[in-house]
C-alpha positions as CSV (number, residue, x, y, z in Angstrom):
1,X,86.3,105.5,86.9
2,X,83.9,108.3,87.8
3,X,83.7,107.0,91.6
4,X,88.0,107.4,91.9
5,X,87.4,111.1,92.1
6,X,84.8,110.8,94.3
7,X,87.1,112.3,97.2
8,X,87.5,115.7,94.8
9,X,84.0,116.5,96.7
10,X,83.6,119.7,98.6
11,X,83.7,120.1,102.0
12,X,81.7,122.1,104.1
13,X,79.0,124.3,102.2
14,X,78.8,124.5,98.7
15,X,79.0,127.6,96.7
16,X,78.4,127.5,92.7
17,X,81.9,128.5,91.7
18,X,83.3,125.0,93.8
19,X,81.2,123.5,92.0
20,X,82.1,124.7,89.2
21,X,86.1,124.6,89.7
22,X,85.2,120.7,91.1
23,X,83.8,120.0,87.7
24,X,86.4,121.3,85.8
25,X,89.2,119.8,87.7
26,X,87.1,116.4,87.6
27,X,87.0,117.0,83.5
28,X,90.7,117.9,83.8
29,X,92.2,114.3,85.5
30,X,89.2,112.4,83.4
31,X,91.2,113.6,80.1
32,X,94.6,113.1,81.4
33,X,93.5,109.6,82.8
34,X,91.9,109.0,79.3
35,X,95.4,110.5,77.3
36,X,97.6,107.9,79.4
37,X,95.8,104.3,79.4
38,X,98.2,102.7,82.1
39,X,98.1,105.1,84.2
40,X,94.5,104.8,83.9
41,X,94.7,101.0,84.5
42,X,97.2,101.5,87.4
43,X,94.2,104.0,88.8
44,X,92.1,101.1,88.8
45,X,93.4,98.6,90.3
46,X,94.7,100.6,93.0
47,X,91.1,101.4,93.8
48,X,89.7,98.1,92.9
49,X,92.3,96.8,95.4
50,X,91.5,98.8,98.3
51,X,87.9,98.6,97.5
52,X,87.9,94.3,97.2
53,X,84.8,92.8,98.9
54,X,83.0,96.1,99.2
55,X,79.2,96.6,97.6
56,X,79.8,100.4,97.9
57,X,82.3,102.6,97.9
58,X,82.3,104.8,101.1
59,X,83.5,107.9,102.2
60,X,85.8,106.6,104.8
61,X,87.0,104.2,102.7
62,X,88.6,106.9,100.4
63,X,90.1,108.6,103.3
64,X,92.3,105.8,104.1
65,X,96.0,105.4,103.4
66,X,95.7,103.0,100.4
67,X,94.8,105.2,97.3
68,X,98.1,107.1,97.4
69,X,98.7,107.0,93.8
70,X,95.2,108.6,93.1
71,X,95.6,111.2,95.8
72,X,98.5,111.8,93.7
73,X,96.4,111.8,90.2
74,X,94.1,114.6,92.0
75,X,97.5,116.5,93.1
76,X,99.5,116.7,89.7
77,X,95.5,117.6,88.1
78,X,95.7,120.4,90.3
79,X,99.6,121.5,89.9
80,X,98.8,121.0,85.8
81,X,95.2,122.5,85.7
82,X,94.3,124.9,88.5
83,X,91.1,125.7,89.3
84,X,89.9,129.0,87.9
């Protein structure tokens, strides 16, 4: 489930507090994933689905238009738990 947030990354240079406000926000959507099973499972197979018949999952992959329910995971993390 790790690799769903993968997109969460930073962009451009990294400074210690990004890193630090990715983290969080990454522990944030892990324990609202964890609190609400099926919407962890609907996660999944959203990802599994746009993923099928890849070894990997790659960068450009993520960018596409299919994971629209975990772009919207990431959002409502963000509206619920902003970053400090």
């Amino acid at each position: 489930m790790t690799t769903l947030l993968v997109c969460m990354r930073c962009t451009g240079s990294v400074r210690s507090s990004s890193r630090v406000s990715n983290n969080t926000t990454h522990q944030w959507a892990m324990a609202e994933l964890t609190a609400n099973p099926s919407l962890l499972k609907k996660a999944q197979l959203e990802v599994r689905h746009s993923m099928a018949g890849q070894a990997r999952v790659h960068e450009a992959a993520l960018s596409n238009n299919n994971l629209g329910y975990l772009k919207a995971i990431i959002k409502e993390t963000l509206r619920l738990h902003p970053p400090p």
